[in-house]
N, C-alpha and C positions, 0 to 999 in steps of 0.2 A: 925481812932481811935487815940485820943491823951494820950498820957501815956510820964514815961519815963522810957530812956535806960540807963544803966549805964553798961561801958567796962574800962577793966585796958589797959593801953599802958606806956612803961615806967616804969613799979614800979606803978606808979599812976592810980587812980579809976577817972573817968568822966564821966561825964552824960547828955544827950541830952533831947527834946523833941522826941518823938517818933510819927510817921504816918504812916497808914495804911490804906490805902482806902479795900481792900482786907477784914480787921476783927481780922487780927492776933493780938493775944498779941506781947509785945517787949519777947524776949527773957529773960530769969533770968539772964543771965550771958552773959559776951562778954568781947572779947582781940581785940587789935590791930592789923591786918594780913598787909601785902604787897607782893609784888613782888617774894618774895620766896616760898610764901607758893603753895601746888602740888595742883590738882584736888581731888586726893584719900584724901589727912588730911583733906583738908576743907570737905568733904563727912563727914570725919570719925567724925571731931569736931560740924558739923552742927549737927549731928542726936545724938549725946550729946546734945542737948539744947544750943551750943555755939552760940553769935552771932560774927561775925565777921566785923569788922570795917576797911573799907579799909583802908588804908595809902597809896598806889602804885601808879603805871600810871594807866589812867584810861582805857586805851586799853586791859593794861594785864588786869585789871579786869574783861570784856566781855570774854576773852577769855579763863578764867579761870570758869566764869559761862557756858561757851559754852562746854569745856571739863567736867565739874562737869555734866551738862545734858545728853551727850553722857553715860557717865558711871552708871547713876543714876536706868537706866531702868531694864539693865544688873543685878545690886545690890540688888533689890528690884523684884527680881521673883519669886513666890511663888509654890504652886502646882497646877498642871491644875484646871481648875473649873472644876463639874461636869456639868451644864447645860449652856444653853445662857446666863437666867439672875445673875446668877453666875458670869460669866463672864465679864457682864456690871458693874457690882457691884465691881468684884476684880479691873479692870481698870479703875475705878473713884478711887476708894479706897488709888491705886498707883498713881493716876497723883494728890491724893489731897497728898500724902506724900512727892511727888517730890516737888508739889508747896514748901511744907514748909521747906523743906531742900536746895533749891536755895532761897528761902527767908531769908535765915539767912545772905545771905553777903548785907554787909551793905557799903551805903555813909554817910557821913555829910556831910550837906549842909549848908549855910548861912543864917544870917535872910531873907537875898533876894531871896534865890534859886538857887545861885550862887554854883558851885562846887570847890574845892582848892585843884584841880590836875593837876597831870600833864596830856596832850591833853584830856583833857574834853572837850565837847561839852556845848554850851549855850543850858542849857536847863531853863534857867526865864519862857519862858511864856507858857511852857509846865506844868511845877506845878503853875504858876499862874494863871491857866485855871482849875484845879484840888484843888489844895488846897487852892486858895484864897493869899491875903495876908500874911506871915508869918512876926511874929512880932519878931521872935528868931531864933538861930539858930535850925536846928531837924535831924534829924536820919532819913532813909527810905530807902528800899530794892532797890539794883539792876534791879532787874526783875519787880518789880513795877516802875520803874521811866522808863525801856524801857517801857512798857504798855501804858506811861503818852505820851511819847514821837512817839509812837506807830498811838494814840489816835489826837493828836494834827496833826499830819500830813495828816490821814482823814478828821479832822473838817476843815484843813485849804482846802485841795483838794476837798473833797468831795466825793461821791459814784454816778455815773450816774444808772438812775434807769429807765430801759427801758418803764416801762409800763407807767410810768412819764414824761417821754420827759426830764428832769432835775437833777438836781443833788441833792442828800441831802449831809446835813455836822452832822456826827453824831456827841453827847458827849462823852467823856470816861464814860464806865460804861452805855452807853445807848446802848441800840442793834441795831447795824447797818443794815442795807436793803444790807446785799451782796448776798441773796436767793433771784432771780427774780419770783419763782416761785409760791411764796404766792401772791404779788402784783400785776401778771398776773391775778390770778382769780379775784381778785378784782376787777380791771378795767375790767372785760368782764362779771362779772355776771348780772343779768337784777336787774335795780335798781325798788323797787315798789316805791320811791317817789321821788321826788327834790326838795322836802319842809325843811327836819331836818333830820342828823344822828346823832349818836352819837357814838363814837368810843374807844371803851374801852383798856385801856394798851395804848394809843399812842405812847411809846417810843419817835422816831423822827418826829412823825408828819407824816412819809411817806404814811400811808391809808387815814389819814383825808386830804390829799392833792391829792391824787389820788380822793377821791370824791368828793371834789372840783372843780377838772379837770373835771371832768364828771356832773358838772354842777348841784350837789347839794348847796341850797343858804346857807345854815343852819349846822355848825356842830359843836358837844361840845365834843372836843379831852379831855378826862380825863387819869391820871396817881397815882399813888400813889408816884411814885418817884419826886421828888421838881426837881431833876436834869433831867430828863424827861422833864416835863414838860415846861422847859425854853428852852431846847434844840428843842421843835416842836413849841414853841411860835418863836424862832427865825428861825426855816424853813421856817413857814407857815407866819411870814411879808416879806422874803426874794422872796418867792411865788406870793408874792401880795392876799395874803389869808387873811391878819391877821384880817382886818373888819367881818369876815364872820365864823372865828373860832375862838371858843373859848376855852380855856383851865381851863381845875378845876385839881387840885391835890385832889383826895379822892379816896378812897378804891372802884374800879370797876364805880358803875352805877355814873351818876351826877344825879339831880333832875327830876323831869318828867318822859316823856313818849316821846317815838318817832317813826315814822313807818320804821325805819332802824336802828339797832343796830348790831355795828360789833367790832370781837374780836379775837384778835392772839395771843391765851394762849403761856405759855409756853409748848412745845411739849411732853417732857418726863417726867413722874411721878419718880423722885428720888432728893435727899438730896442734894441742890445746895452746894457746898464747902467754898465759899467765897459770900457775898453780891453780885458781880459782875456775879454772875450765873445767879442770878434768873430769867431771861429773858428766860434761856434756861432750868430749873430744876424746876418741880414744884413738892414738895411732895406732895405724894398718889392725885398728880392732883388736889390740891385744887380750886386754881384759877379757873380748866375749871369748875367745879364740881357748884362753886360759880356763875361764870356767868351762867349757864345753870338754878340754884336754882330762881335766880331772873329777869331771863330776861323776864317771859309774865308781869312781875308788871312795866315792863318798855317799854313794846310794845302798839303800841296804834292800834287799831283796825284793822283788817287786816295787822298787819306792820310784817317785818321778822328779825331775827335776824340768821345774818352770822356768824358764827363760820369756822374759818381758822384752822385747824389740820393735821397733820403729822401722817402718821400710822406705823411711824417707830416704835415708843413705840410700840405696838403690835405685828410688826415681831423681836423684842427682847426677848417678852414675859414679857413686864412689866405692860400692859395694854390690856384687853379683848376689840375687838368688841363690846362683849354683853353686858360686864361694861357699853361703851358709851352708844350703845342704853338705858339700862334701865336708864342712869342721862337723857337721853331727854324726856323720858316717867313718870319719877320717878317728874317731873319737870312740868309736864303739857305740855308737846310741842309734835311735830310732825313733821316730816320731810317734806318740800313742793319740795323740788329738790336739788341738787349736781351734781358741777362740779368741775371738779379732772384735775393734771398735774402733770405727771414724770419729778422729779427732773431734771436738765442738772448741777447743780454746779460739778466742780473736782472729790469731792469726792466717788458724786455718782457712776463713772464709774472706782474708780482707785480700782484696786485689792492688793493692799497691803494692805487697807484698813480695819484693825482688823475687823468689822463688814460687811466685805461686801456683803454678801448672803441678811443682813435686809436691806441695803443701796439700791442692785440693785432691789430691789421688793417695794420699797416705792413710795406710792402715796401722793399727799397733795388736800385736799378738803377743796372745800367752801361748808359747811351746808346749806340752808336757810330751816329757822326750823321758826315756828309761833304756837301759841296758839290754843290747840286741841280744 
């Protein structure tokens, strides 16, 4: 989001270009903060609407967002929920208020991306992998440029992906493959062709390249995200894929018909906070709601269409079983088989885990559904 910022330092009023990959507007107002300022003021002037414009070392400044994080949880407790979904709701609710109140401490950067502090890090090709060229100087959050920097250190290393034999290298803002448990069933469910898939939502490419592996000739990886979709265009040449996939940017299906269509909605039906959710927040489930609407018009005779879903939404209580069944029924389709795998990531088995009664009861299923 480009806008500008404008902060007083000195007596004097300034103003930047402002960025936000996140969505946030700039702030209405902003001072100049440094090395003095405590944890508790910046708390107190962030949630005033202040934006805060470092001037300091850039150390103290991590460490001043890392004590504002510690204390933000504490500040921001409200009264119990009465139910589950209550409670999913109040703790999105709070880590989207956290979000915005650690968003308020702010850098300038150079036209280059360069920082003018003291012990900064290089971070150029972290935002030039993000933002592109900048022709100006700009303003951008803390907590966003960790993200960037976050992000960049993945793309460069990469994520190994067991069911892949390989690595992928995700984008920022694209959803990374650190859950082996979806692309397990994919590489083991019975494929009905080796002719054409098509694979909806690609994010990193990681499915359209597991079917690849497995020996489909034919696949048309689509995204609605532009940045998606270059990010699995440059997996799948690094794969030696890239003759054999294709990628579209459009909303869900590409053109045609094909006897394998596969899809890994986003899991939970609720209000993503920032653009950079949506991978994991889908309200009231649209997207699955949508591939399910249109998928026999893109099935070709006998062909199936995989749906990859999490039933955690359900032991939350945000999403009914019988909801689902009737979008596959309501849809023209039918179930032909499913197979399921118990989570193994961390979180599943840590009990501190505010959710963890719905964490340790979750299944993830491959659908294969076809035309009734």
């Amino acid at each position: 989001m480009m806008s500008d910022f404008h902060w007083t330092e000195a007596g004097q009023t300034r103003s930047a270009r402002w960025r936000s990959e996140s969505g946030f507007a700039p702030p209405e107002r902003g001072i100049g903060a440094g090395n003095a300022l405590t944890a508790d003021t910046a708390i107190r002037l962030a949630r005033q609407g202040q934006g805060l414009l470092w001037g300091g070392d850039f150390q103290n400044a991590r460490k001043l967002l890392d004590a504002m994080t510690r204390r933000l949880d504490r500040v921001l407790q409200d009264d119990p929920p009465r139910s589950l979904p209550e409670a999913f709701h109040e703790h999105r609710r709070r880590q989207a208020e956290i979000a915005r109140t650690l968003g308020m401490l702010l850098l300038l950067f150079d036209a280059d991306h360069r920082l003018v502090l003291g012990r900064a890090p290089d971070v150029r090709q972290a935002c030039l992998e993000v933002y592109g060229v900048a022709a100006e100087p700009y303003v951008a959050s803390l907590r966003e440029l960790q993200g960037l920097i976050g992000a960049h250190e993945w793309r460069k290393k990469g994520i190994l992906v067991p069911a892949l034999g390989e690595r992928i290298h995700p984008h920022y803002g694209v959803f990374a493959p650190i859950r082996g448990d979806y692309t397990r069933l994919v590489a083991q469910a019975p494929l009905p062709s080796l002719d054409l898939a098509f694979d909806i939502g690609t994010g990193t490419g990681v499915l359209a390249a597991i079917l690849g592996r497995r020996g489909v000739q034919r696949i048309v990886a689509s995204d609605l995200d532009p940045r998606a979709v270059a990010c699995a265009r440059e997996n799948l040449e690094r794969l030696g894929m890239g003759a054999r996939v294709a990628t579209r940017v459009t909303d869900l299906f590409p053109e045609g018909r094909a006897p394998l269509v596969v899809c890994n909605p986003p899991w939970i039906p609720a209000e993503p906070t920032s653009p950079l959710e949506h991978a994991v927040y889908d309200p009231d489930s649209r997207m699955l709601r949508a591939f399910l609407a249109g998928l026999a018009a893109h099935l070709e005779p006998r062909g199936e269409g995989w749906l990859i879903l999490s039933d955690f939404a359900e032991h939350l209580g945000l999403r009914s079983r019988t909801e689902l069944l009737a979008a596959v029924s309501l849809a023209g389709l039918r179930t032909l088989g499913k197979i399921e795998v118990r989570p193994t990531h961390p979180r599943a088995t840590d009990a501190r885990e505010m959710f963890h009664a719905a964490r340790t009861a979750e299944v993830v299923s491959l659908w294969r559904l076809g035309v009734s």
